[in-house]
Structure formats: structure tokens, C-alpha cells
N, C-alpha and C positions, 0 to 999 in steps of 0.2 A: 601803341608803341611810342616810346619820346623819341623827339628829335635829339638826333647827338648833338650837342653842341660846340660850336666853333669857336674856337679860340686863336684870337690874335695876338703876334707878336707884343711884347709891352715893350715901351719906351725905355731906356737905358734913363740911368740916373740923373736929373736934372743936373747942369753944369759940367765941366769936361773933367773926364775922370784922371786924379792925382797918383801920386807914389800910396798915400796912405789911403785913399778912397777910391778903391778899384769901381770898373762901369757894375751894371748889372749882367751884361755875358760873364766876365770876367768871372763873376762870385758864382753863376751857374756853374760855369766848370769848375772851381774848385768846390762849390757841393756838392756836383754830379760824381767827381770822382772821388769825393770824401765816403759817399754809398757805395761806389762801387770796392774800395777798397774793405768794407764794412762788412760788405759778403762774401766779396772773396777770402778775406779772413776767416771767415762764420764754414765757409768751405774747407780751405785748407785746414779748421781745428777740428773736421772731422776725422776721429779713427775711421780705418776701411769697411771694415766691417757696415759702418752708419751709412758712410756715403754711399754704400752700395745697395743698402736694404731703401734707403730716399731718393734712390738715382738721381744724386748730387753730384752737379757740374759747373762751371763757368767757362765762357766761351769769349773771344773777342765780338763784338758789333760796331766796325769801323773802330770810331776812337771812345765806345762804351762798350757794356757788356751783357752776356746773357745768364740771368740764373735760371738755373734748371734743377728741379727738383721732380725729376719724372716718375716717381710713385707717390707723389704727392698731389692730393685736386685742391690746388687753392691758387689764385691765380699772384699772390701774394710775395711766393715761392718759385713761380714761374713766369718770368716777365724781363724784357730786355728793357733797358736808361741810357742814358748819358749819349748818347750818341750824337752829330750830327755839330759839333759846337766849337772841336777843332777844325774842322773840312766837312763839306757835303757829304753827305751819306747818298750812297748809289741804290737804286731800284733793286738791282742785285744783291746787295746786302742786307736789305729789309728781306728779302724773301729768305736767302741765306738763315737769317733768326729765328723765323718762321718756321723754318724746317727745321728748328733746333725741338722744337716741340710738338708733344702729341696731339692730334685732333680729335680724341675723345676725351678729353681734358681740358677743363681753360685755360689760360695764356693769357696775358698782355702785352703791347708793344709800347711803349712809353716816352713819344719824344716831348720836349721842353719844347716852350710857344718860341724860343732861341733857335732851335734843330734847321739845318739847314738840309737842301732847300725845303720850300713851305709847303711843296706839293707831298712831301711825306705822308702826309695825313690824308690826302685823297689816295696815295696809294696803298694806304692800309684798308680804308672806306672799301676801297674794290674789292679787297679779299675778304671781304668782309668781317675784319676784327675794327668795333663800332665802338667809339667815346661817348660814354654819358654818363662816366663821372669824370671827377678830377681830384689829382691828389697836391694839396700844396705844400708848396716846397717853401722855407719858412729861411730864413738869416737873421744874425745878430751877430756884433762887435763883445766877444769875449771880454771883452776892458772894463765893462759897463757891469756894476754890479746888478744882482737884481735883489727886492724884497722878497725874504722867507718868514712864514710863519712860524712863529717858536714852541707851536704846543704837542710838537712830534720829534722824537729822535731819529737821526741820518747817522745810520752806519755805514759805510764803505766794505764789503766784504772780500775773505778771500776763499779760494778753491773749496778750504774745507766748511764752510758753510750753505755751498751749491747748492746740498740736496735742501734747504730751508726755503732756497730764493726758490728754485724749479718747484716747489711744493706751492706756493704760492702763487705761481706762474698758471700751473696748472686750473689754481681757483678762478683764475682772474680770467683768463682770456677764452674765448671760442675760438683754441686752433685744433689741427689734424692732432691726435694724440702722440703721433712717433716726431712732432715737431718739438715740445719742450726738452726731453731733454740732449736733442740736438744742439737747444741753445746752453747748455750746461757746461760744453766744451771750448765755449769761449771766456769761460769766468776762471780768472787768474791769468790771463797768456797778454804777455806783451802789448800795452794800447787800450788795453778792456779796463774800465773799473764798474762793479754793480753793487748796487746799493740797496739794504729795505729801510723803511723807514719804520720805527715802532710806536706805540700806543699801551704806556702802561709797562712795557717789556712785550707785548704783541707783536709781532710783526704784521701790519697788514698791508703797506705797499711795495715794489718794487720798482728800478728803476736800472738804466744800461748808460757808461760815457765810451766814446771810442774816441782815441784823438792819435792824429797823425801828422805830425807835424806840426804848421800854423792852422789846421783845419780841426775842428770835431765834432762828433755826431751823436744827437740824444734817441735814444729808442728805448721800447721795451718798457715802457710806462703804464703801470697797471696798479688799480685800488682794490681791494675786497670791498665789495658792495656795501658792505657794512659802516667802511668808513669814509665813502664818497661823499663828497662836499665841505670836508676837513682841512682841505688846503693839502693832502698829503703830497699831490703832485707837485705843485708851486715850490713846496719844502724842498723836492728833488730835484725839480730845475734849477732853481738856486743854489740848489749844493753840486750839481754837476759844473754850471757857470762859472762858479768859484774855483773846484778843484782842473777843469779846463784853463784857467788862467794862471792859476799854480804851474800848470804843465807847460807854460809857455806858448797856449791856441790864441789865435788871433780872432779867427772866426768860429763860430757852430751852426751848425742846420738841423732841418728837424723835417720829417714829412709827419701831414695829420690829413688826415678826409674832409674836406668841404663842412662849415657847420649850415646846413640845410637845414627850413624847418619840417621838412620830412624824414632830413636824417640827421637828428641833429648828434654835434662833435664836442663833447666836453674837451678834448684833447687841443680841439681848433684854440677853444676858450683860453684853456689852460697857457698855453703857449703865446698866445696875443698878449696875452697880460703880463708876461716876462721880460717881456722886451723884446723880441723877435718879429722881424715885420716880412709879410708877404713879399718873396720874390718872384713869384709866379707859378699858376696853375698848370701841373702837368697833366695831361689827359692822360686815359686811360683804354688803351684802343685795343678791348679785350675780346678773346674766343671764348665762346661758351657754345658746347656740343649741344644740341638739339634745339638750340634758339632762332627763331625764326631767321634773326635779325643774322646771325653770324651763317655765313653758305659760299659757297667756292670752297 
């Protein structure tokens, strides 16, 4: 079995932080609650009928939140954030979250190396939901252009294109199959804009902006295998960066997986190179039913 690994608080941003250059707590909560606002969106644009057949829900966690997608086994869908960054999070509340989910099912509990206090993490240790991965959580000043490659088209779409993007979504990703076109009900609503990129008149990438206010959020970035290594994605973060600045965001964030050489992260890659720099590693302090490591 690996050691989970520990992760330390990081250092707040060299020099004292101004009107225009907030610390690094600062930019964790407005990216902690730029995600959370992102799913609760992704929630409330579910018809009933969806949310009910996905046992989709959102709960408070202190001053974060819990998504709960309780006929779903993907721990992706089912995972509490942001907590702990306005006020300490209490022992009682962590377990509160906890019991938001099923224990034949995985879970995550997700605080930032910010999450106050730091014993968080041994109180999840004990019940045993274990960190050994991390997911990073990424920033960039919207201001700042970035380079796009020119040899792909960026469309912007709307609703009645959906079923083209979700077809594509489908190719692209290893999710639950009742997950795609869940995300189908957020394309056109208020805050959303989703994009494919073409090849030829092809469609073969996709890509999601969310922006709310001075804050926005890139996901849902996906290539046909066919045309990886094209720059299709770079094309999309560049055209989301740009139409984010249009919309008057100040900042964006992004989460991507570790680029390990065991597991490695085109997505890490992709997003380094845009301009976005590491604000720090969120662990991932997951349930997983019949693992040695997860017990209590």
C-alpha cells in the first residue's frame, strides 16, 4: 500500500497582499466557491425526474459544500470542498458530510492545505477516508492574454447544438453513462458558455466556461483521441480566457490531477502552458468500499 501523503500548508504570496493582488487564502476562496457555485448550478439545472434517478443533491459543509450524487459510484460526483477557509471547521461537521454519503460507494472529503484547523486531515485519517492523490487547483489573472493555435475552429455554442457537444462527450470521457447527458442541462442557462472546436468542419473537441462574476471556471475539456496533440485544447483555453475577459472575470481556475509519471496529466500540461499557475494541491481524502486502507 502507498503512504498517503502529507501535505503542508503553502506560503501565502510573497509580499503583502494589495487592493489588486489578493494573498493566496484569499484566491482559494474565491476558487473554492467559484466550484462550488459550478455544481450547484449543474444541480439546480437538473429536471426532477434526473435529480432523482442520480440522487442529486447539495448540502452545506460549514462555509463549503457537499455534492452528492448518490446513484452514482464515482467519487468525482460525490465529494465535499471548500470548507474550512472562512472559520474552522468542527469535528462535527466533518462527520456530518460524511454521513451525507453512502458506504458502499466511494466518497471524498476534500480540504485545501488552507482548511482550518490542520488537524482536519488526521480526523479524516481515523475514519479512514485516505489521501494519495491530489487534485490541483490551478489560477490565472483573466487580463493576461494567452497564445492560441490557429489551425482549429472555436465555436461557442447554443442549446440547440447540445445533442452534437454531449455526443462528443460521450466519445471522449470514461464517465458513468447517466452522467453525460446530465451535463446537457447546463448548455445555454445563464453563466455557461460551451464550445467544440472543429477540424475541417469536424467537431472533435469540447470544452465548458462558467463565470460568475469577477470569478470563472474552465471544465469539461475533452479531445477525440484522434486529434490529441493538436493543440485543440490550448485553442479552448484561449478562447474561454478571452470570452472570460469579455464578460468582465477578473480571475479563473481550473482543477486537473497531478501530472505523475505513473499517472501522467495531459490536462496538468495543457493548462501550465496557458498561463495558470499552481495555487495548491488539494488532497483527496477518499472512501472506497472493500479497500483495505478505508475501515471504520
Amino acid at each position: 500500500m502507498t503512504t498517503p501523503r502529507r501535505i503542508d500548508a503553502p506560503r501565502s504570496q510573497r509580499g503583502t497582499a494589495s487592493a489588486t493582488v489578493p494573498s493566496d487564502l484569499e484566491l482559494a476562496r474565491l476558487a473554492e466557491r467559484t466550484e462550488a457555485r459550478v455544481w450547484s448550478d449543474c444541480v439546480a439545472a437538473a429536471p426532477d425526474d434526473v435529480a432523482a434517478r442520480l440522487g442529486l443533491r447539495v448540502a452545506p459543509v460549514a462555509d463549503g459544500i457537499a455534492l452528492v450524487a448518490a446513484n452514482v459510484n464515482s467519487v468525482l460526483y460525490n465529494r465535499a470542498f471548500g470548507f474550512g477557509l472562512d472559520r474552522p471547521v468542527t469535528e462535527g461537521e466533518i462527520d456530518s458530510a460524511i454521513a451525507l454519503y453512502r458506504r458502499d460507494a466511494p466518497f471524498s472529503i476534500q480540504p485545501t492545505p488552507f482548511a482550518q484547523p490542520q488537524s482536519v486531515r488526521a480526523w479524516l485519517d481515523r475514519r479512514g477516508l485516505v489521501a494519495r492523490f491530489n487534485w490541483v487547483r490551478w489560477i490565472r489573472d483573466a487580463r493576461v492574454p494567452a497564445p492560441a493555435p490557429a489551425d482549429l475552429e472555436i465555436a461557442a455554442i447554443s442549446a440547440e447544438r447540445g445533442a452534437e457537444f454531449l455526443d462528443l462527450a460521450r466519445a471522449i470521457f470514461h464517465e458513468p453513462a447517466e452522467i453525460v447527458p446530465w451535463m446537457g442541462h447546463a448548455i445555454g442557462r445563464t453563466g455557461w458558455t460551451h464550445y467544440l472546436a472543429h477540424d475541417g468542419g469536424r467537431a472533435v473537441a469540447i470544452a465548458a466556461l462558467f463565470v460568475s462574476g469577477e470569478s470563472g471556471w474552465l471544465g469539461w475539456g475533452g479531445t477525440l483521441e484522434s486529434h490529441r496533440g493538436r493543440g485543440a485544447q490550448s485553442a479552448l483555453v484561449a478562447r474561454r480566457i478571452a470570452d472570460a475577459r469579455e464578460a468582465g472575470c477578473r480571475w479563473l481556475t481550473v482543477e486537473t490531477a497531478e501530472d505523475l509519471p505513473e499517472r501522467p496529466s495531459p490536462s496538468y500540461r495543457n493548462i501550465g502552458r496557458s498561463g495558470f499557475r499552481v495555487l495548491c494541491l488539494r488532497p483527496s481524502h477518499a472512501w472506497f468500499p472493500r479497500d483495505p486502507q478505508s475501515s471504520g
